[in-house]
C-alpha positions as CSV (number, residue, x, y, z in Angstrom):
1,X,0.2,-20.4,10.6
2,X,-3.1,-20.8,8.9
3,X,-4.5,-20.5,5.5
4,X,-7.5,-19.2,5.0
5,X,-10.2,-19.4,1.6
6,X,-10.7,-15.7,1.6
7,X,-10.9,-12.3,3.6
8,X,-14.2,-12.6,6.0
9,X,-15.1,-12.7,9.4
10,X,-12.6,-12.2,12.0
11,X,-9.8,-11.0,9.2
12,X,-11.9,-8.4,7.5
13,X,-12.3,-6.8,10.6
14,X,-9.1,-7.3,11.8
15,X,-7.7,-6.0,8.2
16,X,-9.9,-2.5,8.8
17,X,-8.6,-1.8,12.4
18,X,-5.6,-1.7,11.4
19,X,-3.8,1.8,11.1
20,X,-0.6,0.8,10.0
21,X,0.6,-2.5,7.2
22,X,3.5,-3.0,4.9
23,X,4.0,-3.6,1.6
24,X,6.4,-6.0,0.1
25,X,8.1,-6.2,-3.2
26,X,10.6,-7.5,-5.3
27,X,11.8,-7.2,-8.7
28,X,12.1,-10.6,-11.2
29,X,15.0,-12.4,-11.5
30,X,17.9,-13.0,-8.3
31,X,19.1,-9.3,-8.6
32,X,17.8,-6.2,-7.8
33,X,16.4,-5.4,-3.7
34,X,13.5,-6.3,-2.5
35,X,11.2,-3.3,-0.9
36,X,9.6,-3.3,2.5
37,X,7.4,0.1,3.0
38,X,4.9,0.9,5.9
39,X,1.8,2.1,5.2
40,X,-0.9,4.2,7.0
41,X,-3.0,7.0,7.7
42,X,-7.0,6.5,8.3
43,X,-8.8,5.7,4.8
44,X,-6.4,4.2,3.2
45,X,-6.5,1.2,3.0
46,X,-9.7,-1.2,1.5
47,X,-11.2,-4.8,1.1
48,X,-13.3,-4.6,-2.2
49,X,-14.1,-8.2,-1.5
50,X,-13.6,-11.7,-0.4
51,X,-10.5,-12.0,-2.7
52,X,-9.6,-8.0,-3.7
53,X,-8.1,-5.0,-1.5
54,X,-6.8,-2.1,-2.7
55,X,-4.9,1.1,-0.9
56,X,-4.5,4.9,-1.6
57,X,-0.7,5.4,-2.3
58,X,1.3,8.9,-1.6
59,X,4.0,10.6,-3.1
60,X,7.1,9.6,-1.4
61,X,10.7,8.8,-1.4
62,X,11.0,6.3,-3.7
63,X,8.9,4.3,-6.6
64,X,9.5,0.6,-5.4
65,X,6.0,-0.7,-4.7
66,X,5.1,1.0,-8.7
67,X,8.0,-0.3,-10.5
68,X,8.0,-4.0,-9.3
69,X,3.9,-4.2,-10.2
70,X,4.5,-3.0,-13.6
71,X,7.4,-5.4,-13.4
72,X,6.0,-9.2,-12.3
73,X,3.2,-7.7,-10.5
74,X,4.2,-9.9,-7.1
75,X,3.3,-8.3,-4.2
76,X,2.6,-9.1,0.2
77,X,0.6,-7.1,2.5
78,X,1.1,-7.6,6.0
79,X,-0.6,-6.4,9.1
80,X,0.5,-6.6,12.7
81,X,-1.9,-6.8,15.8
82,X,0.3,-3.9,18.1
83,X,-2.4,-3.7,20.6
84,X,-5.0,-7.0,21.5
85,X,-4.4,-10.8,20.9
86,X,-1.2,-11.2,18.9
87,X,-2.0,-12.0,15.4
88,X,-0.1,-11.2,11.9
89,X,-1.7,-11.6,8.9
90,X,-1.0,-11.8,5.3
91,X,-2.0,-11.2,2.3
92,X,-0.3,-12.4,-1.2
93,X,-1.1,-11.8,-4.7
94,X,-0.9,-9.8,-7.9
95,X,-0.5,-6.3,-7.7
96,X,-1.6,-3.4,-10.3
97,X,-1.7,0.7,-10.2
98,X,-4.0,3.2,-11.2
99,X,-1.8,6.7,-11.1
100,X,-2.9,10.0,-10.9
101,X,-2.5,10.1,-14.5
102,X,-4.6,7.2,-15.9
103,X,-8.1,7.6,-17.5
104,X,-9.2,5.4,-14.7
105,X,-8.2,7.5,-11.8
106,X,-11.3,9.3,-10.7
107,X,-12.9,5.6,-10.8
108,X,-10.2,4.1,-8.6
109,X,-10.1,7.7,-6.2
110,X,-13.7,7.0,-5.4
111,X,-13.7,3.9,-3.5
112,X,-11.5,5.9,-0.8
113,X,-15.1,7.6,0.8
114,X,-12.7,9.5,3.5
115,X,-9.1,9.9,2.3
116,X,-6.5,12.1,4.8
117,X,-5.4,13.6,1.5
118,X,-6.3,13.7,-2.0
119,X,-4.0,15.9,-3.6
120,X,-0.8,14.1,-2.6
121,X,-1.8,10.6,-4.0
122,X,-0.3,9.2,-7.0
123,X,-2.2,6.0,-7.4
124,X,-4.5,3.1,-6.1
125,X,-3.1,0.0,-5.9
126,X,-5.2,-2.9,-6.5
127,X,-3.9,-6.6,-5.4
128,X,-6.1,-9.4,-6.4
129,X,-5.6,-11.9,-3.0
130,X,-4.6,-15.6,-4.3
131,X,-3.1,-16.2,-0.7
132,X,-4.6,-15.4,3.0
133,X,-2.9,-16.5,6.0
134,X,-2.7,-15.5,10.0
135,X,0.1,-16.5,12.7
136,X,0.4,-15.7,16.3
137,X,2.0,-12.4,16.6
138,X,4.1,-13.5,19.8
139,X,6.6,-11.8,19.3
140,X,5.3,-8.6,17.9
141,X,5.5,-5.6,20.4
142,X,2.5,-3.9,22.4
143,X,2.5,-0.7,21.2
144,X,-0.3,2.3,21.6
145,X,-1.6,4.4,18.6
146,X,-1.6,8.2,19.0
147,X,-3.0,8.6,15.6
148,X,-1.9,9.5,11.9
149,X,1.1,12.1,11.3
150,X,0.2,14.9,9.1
151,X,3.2,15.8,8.0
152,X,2.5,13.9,4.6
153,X,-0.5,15.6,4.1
154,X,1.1,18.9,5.1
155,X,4.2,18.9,2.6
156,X,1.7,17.7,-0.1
157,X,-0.5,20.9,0.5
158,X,2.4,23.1,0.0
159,X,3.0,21.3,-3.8
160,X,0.9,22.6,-7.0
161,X,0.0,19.8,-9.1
162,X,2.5,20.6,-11.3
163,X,5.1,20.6,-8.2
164,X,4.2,16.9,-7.5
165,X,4.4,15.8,-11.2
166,X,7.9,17.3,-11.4
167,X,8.9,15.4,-7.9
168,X,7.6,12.2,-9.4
169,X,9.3,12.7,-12.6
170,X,12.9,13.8,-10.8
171,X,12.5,11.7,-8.0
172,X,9.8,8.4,-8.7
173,X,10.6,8.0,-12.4
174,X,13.0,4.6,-11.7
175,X,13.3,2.4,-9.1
176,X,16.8,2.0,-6.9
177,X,17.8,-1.1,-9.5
178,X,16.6,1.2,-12.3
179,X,12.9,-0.4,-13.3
180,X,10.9,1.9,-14.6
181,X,8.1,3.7,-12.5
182,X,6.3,7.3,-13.0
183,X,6.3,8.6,-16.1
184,X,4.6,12.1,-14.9
């Protein structure tokens, strides 16, 4: 493993061909489960800087990744090399969210130039990097890309925007250890 000052060079471009990561959580304290969720789809995903990324997050199953930030803020991105030289790296740091319903929302939409979808996102989330590292990736599987599923995209078309404020009140108000997460 090695540590690294910042994102630039080799990682930045490594970072932005990437069309898949994952996101780790965890709540504070020794109770309560840690999250792992993949992430994806082209135009996601964004380095603002040397020591800043940020990513377009969907609706979904659950309310984790929101609930933990607002939480301790804690938070890992990893990316995995699945085609090429092996190579994982990560990023740690501290995590925040814009939602859908913030004032700062169409600020924090706008840095996503070519989103999949804009109507099924419920919020940025910006990490501020204090930790950048890369390993070898030996072990990680050659895999090949066949491109982004739309069936995200497609259920969010079918949902009014009062549909998806509804699901993230019935379904992404709490987390699975009960931490608060969307209000709306």
């Amino acid at each position: 493993m090695k540590l690294h000052e910042a994102i630039t060079g080799r990682l930045r471009l490594f970072i932005e061909a990437q069309p898949m990561f994952f996101v780790a959580t965890a709540p504070a304290g020794p109770e309560g489960h840690v999250n792992l969720s993949p992430k994806g789809m082209h135009g996601t995903f964004r380095v603002l800087d040397e020591h800043r990324v940020a990513y377009l997050d969907y609706h979904g199953s659950g309310a984790e990744t929101a609930a933990h930030l607002a939480d301790n803020g804690r938070i890992t991105v990893m990316f995995c090399a699945f085609t090429g030289p092996p190579n994982i790296v990560r990023l740690h740091g501290k995590g925040r969210m814009v939602a859908l319903t913030d004032p700062g929302w169409p600020e924090a939409l706008a840095l996503f130039p070519d989103p999949p979808d804009v109507h099924g996102a419920r919020s940025v989330v910006f990490i501020d990097v204090d930790r950048v590292s890369d390993s070898c990736g030996y072990s990680v599987p050659l895999m090949a890309y066949e491109g982004d599923r739309d069936t995200l995209v497609r259920w969010s078309e079918r949902k009014s925007p009062q549909d998806l404020a509804t699901y993230r009140r019935t379904k992404n108000s709490e987390s699975i250890d009960g931490l608060p997460a969307f209000n709306g």
